[in-house]
C-alpha positions as CSV (number, residue, x, y, z in Angstrom):
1,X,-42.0,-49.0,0.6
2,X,-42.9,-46.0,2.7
3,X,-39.2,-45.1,2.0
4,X,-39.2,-44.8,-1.3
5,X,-42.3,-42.8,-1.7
6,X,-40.7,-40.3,0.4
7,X,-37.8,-40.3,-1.6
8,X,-39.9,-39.7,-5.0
9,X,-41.7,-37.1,-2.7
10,X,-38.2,-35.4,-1.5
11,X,-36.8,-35.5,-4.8
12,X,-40.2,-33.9,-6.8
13,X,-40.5,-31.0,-4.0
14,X,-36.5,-30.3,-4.7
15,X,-36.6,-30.3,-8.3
16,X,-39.8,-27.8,-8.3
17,X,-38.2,-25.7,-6.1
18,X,-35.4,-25.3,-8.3
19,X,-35.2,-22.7,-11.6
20,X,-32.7,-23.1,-14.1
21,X,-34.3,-20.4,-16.4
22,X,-31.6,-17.9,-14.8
23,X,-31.6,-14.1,-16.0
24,X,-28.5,-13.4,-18.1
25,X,-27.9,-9.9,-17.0
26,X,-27.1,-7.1,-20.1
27,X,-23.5,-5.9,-19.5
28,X,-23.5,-2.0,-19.4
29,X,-20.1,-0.4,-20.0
30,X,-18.9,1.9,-17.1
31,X,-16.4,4.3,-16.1
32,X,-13.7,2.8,-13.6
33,X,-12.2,5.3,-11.6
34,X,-9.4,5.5,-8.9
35,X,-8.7,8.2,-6.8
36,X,-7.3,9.2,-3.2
37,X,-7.0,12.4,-0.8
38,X,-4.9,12.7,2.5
39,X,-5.5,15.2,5.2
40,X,-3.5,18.4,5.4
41,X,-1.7,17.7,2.4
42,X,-2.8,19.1,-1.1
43,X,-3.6,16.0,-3.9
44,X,-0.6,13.9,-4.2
45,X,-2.3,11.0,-5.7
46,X,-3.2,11.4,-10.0
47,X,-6.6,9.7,-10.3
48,X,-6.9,7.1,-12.9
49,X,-9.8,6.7,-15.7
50,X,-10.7,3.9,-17.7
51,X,-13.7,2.4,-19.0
52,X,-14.7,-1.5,-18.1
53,X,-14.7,-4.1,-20.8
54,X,-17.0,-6.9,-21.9
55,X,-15.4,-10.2,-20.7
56,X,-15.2,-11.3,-24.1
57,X,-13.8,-8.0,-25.7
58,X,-11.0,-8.2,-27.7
59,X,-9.4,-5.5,-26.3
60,X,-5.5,-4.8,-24.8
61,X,-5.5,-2.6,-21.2
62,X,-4.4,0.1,-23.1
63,X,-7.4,0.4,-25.0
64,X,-9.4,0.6,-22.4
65,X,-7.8,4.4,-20.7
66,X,-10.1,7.7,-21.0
67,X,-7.9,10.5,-21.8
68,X,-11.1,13.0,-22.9
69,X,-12.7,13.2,-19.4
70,X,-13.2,16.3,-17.1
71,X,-12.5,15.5,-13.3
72,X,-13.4,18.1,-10.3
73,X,-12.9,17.5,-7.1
74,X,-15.3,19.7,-4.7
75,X,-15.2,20.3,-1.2
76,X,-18.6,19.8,0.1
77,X,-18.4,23.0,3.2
78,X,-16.7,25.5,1.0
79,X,-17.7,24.6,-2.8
80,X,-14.4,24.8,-3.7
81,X,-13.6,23.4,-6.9
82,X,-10.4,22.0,-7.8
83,X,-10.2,20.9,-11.5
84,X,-7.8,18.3,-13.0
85,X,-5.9,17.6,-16.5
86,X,-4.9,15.1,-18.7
87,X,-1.3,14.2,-17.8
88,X,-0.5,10.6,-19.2
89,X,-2.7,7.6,-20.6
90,X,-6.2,7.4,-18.5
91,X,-3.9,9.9,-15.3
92,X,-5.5,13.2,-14.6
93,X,-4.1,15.6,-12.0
94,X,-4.5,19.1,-11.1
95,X,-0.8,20.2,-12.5
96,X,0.3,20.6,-15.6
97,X,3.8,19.5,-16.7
98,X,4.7,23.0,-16.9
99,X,1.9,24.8,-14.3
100,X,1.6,28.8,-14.4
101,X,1.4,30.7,-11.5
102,X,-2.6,30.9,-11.0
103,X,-2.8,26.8,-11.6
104,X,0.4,26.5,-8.8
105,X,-1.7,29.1,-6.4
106,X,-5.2,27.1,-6.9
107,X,-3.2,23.9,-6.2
108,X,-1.6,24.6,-3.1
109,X,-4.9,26.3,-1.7
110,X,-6.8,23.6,-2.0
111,X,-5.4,21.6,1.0
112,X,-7.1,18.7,2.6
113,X,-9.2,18.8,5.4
114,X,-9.4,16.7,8.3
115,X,-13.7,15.8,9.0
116,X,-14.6,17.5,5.7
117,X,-16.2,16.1,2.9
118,X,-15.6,15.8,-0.6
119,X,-17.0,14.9,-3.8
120,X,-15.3,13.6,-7.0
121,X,-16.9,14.2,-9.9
122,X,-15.7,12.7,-13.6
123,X,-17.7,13.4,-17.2
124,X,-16.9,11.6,-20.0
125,X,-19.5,12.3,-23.4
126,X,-22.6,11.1,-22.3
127,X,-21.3,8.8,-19.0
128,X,-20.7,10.8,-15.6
129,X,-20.2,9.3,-12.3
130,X,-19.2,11.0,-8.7
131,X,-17.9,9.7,-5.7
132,X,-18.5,11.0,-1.8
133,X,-15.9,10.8,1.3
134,X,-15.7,11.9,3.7
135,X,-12.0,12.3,5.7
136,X,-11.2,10.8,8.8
137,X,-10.7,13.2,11.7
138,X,-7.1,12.1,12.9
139,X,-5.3,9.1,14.2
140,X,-3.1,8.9,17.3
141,X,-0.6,6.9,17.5
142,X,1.5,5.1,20.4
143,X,4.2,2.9,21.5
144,X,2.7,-0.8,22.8
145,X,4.0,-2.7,25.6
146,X,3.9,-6.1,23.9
147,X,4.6,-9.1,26.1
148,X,8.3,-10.9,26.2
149,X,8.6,-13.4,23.7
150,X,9.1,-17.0,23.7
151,X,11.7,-18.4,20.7
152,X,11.3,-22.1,19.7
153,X,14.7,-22.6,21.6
154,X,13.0,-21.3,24.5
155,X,14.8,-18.1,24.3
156,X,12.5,-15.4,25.9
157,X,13.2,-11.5,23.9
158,X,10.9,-8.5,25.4
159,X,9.8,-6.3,22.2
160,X,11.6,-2.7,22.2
161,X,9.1,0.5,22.9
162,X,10.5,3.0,20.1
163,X,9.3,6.4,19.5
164,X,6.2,6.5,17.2
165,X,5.6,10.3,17.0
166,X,9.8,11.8,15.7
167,X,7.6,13.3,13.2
168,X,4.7,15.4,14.9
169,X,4.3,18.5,13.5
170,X,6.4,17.8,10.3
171,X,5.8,20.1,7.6
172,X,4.7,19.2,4.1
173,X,8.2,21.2,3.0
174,X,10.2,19.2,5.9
175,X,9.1,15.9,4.6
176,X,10.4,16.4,0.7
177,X,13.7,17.5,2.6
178,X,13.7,13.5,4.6
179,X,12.3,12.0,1.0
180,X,15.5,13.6,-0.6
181,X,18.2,13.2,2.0
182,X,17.1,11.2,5.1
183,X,20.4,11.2,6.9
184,X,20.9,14.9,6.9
185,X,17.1,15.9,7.7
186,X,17.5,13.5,10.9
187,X,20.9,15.6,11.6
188,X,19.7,19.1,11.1
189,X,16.6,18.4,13.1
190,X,18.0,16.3,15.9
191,X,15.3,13.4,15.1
192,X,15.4,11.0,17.8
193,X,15.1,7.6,15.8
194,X,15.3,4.4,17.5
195,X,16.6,1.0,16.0
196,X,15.7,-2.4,15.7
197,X,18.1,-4.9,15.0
198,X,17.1,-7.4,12.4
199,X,17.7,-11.3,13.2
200,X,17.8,-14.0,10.9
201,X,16.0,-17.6,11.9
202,X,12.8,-19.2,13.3
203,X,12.7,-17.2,16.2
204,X,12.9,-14.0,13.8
205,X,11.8,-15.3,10.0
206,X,9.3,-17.6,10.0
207,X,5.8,-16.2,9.9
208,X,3.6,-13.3,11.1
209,X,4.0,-15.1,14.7
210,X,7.5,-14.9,14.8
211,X,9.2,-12.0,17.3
212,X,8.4,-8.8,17.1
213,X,10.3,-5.7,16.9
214,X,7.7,-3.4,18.4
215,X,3.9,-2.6,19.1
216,X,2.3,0.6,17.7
217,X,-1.4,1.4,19.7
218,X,-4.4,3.1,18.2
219,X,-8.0,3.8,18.5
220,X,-9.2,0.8,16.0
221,X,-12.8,1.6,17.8
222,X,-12.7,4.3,15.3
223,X,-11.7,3.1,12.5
224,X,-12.4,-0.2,10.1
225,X,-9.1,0.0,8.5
226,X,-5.6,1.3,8.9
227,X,-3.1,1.3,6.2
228,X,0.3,0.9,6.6
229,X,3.6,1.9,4.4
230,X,6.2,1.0,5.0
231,X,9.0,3.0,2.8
232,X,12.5,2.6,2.8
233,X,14.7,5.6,2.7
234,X,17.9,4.2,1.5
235,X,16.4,1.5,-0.5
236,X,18.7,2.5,-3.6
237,X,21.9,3.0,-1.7
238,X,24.3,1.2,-4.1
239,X,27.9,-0.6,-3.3
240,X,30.3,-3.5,-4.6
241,X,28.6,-7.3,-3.3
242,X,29.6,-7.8,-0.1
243,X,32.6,-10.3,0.9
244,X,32.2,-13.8,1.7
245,X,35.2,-15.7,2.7
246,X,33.3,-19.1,2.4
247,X,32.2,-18.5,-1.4
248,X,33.4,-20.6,-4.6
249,X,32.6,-17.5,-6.0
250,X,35.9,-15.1,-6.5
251,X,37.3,-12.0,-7.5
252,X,40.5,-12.0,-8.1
253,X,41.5,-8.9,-6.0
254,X,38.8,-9.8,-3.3
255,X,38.7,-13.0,-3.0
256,X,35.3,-15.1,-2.0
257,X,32.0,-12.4,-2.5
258,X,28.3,-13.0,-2.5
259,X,27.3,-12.8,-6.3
260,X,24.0,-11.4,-6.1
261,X,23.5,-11.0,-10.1
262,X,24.9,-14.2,-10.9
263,X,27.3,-12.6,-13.2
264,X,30.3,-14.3,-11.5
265,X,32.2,-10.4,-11.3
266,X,31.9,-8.4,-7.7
267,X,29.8,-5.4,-8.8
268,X,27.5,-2.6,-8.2
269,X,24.2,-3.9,-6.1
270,X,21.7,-2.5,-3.8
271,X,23.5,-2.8,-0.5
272,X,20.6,-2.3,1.9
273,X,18.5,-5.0,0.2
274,X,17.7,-7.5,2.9
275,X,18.5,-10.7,1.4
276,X,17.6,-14.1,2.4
277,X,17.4,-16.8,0.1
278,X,16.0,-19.7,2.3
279,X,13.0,-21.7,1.6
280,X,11.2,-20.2,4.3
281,X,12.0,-16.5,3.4
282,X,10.7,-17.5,0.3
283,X,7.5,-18.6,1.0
284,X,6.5,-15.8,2.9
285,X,8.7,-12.6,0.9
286,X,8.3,-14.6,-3.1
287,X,11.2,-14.3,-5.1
288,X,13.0,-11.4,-5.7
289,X,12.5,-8.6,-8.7
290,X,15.5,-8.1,-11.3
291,X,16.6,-5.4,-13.2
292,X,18.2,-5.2,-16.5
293,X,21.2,-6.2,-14.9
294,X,19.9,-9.1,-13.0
295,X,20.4,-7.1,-9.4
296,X,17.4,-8.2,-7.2
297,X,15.7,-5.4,-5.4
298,X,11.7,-5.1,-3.2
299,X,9.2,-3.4,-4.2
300,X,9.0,0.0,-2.2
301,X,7.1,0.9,-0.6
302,X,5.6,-2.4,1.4
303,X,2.3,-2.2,2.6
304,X,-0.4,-4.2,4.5
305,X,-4.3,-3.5,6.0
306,X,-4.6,-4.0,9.6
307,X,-7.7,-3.7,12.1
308,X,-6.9,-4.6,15.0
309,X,-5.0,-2.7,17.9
310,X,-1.9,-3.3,19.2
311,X,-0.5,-4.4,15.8
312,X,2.9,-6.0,15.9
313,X,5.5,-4.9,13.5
314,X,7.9,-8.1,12.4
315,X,10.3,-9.1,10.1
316,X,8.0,-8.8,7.2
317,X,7.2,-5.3,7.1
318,X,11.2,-4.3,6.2
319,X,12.9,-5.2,3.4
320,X,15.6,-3.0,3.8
321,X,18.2,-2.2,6.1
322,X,18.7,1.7,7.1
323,X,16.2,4.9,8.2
324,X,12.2,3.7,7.4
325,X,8.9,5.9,7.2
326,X,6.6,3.9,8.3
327,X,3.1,5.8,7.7
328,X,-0.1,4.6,9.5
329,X,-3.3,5.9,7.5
330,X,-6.7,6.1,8.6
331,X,-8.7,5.2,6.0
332,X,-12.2,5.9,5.1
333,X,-15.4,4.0,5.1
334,X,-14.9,3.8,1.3
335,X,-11.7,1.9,1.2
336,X,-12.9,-0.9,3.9
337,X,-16.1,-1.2,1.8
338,X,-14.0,-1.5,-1.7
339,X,-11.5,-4.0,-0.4
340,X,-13.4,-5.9,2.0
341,X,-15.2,-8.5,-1.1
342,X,-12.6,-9.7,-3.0
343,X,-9.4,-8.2,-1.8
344,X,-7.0,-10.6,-3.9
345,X,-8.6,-10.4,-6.7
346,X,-9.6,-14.4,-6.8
347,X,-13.2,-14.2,-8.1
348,X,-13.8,-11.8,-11.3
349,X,-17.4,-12.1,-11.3
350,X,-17.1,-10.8,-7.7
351,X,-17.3,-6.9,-8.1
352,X,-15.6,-4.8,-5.0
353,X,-18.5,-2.7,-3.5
354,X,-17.7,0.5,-5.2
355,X,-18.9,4.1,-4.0
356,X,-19.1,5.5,-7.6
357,X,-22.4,6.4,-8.5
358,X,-23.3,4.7,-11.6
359,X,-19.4,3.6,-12.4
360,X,-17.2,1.2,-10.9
361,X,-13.5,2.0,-8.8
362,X,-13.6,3.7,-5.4
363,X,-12.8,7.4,-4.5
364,X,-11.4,7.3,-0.8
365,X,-9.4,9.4,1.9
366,X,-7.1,8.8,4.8
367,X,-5.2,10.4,7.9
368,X,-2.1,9.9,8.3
369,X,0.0,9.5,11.1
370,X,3.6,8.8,10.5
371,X,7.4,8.1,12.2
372,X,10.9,6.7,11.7
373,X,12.6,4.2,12.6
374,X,16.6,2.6,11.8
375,X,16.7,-1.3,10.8
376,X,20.3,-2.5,11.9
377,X,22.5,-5.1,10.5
378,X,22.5,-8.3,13.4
């Protein structure tokens, strides 16, 4: 008896407690901006402007880009004001598609600062929003002695220590020279570049625990996040599919070949793509992208978030063989705070914390730090 009057008890004291008369919050239409800076280089990045949309809008993403807004970017020690311009649906960017002299002079002026700090500002009618960051100071970076490691065959492989600074003191002109022709840049400049050879199997291709090529070392007290690129420069090196003598698939001057396009005729594909088609690989890499003409290919450049240091670099930051920039960025309060919620993107009533006052988006900087390194054929 005495149990069931506490029960009654319980369940009156839980159902008091509890209000379903919940506040249906008034949606308020924002601006949604996007925008990024790099130290020591001028804005690369065009910054995107769109407006958000009720959930139930019937609306298409293209209705939803701002093409009439007026976006300054001010550096907070020198008031200097960089203004931007309509260059494509909801894209602004300081340059023109055909600049004059004065706008090319006031664009390569304003160069980023390391430590400084910055506000962007965007006007739209009646709505205006602005952003602060402030850029990271600089990030060092250095070769990690990671321990020898222990394959499931009981195979024991000691990581390499490669160079992680071939590019210190690179100019902003010397790296559009590597972008355009990596092979002659590292000639002309006597890079020293070290390689990695890159093994198929469990030992090599399994998961973010299997071997790694290298360590790279950095001051993570520091800084919340680092960002790493990973672009390859010979991604779109093209060539005839490569021979395979055990193939049903033939050409009748070749013989056997690997038919990447499924097309059953040996021609043109990317010959650097790193391709696997193993349930494993799969798993972890998803399938591959196709052209028009069915030729697979990776998106390029990769990139991940990190936070701790050392960070092992493995099999899945390369997706193709040849030279690589890999570029470690610093990143700003901003971006940790931004991506930190919902990074994937799972819950949409789950808002990212953004740093726009009175909009939504995020407005962040980064240091870069960045180096080169060869991906060999096993």
């Amino acid at each position: 008896m005495k149990k069931s009057y506490l029960l009654i008890i319980t369940t009156i004291l839980v159902f008091q407690s509890c209000d379903f008369n919940d506040n249906v919050l008034k949606y308020d239409q924002k601006l949604v901006v996007f925008a990024t800076i790099s130290a020591g280089l001028p804005v690369l990045d065009t910054v995107s402007v769109s407006r958000s949309a009720f959930i139930d809008e019937d609306v298409t993403i293209d209705e939803l880009w701002v093409n009439d807004a007026t976006v300054s970017l001010v550096n907070d020690s020198t008031n200097q004001i960089l203004t931007f311009k309509n260059v494509g649906e909801g894209k602004y960017f300081p340059l023109s598609e055909n600049p004059t002299p004065e706008e090319l002079g006031s664009y390569m002026n304003f160069i980023i600062q390391s430590g400084f700090t910055y506000h962007l500002i965007v006007e739209q009618e009646q709505d205006s929003v602005f952003a602060t960051t402030t850029v990271p100071d600089r990030l060092d970076l250095t070769s990690s002695e990671l321990p020898d490691y222990t394959c499931p065959d009981g195979e024991v492989i000691p990581p390499k220590m490669i160079n992680v600074n071939n590019l210190d003191g690179t100019s902003i002109e010397q790296f559009s020279q590597l972008l355009m022709d990596p092979r002659e840049f590292i000639l002309d400049n006597n890079i020293d570049v070290d390689s990695i050879v890159y093994r198929f199997g469990d030992c090599f291709t399994k998961s973010f625990a299997s071997y790694p090529f290298f360590g790279v070392d950095f001051d993570a007290n520091n800084f919340q996040t680092i960002n790493i690129l990973n672009y390859a420069l010979e991604s779109n090196v093209k060539g005839l599919e490569p021979l395979d003598s055990l193939s049903t698939i033939f050409d009748s001057d070749s013989g056997g070949f690997f038919d990447y396009n499924y097309n059953g005729i040996r021609d043109s594909i990317f010959t650097n793509l790193i391709y696997d088609t193993t349930l494993n690989f799969q798993i972890w890499k998803g399938p591959y992208f196709r052209d028009e003409n069915n030729t697979p290919y990776r998106i390029n450049p990769w990139q991940w978030n990190v936070e701790e240091s050392p960070t092992p670099v493995m099999w899945l930051y390369f997706d193709y063989y040849g030279y690589q920039l890999l570029t470690f960025q610093a990143t700003s309060e901003s971006y940790f705070n931004y991506f930190s919620g919902d990074p994937s993107g799972q819950n949409m009533y789950l808002l990212p914390d953004s740093n726009f006052e009175g909009g939504l988006g995020v407005f962040y900087s980064n240091y870069s730090s960045s180096f080169i390194v060869y991906v060999q054929r096993d």
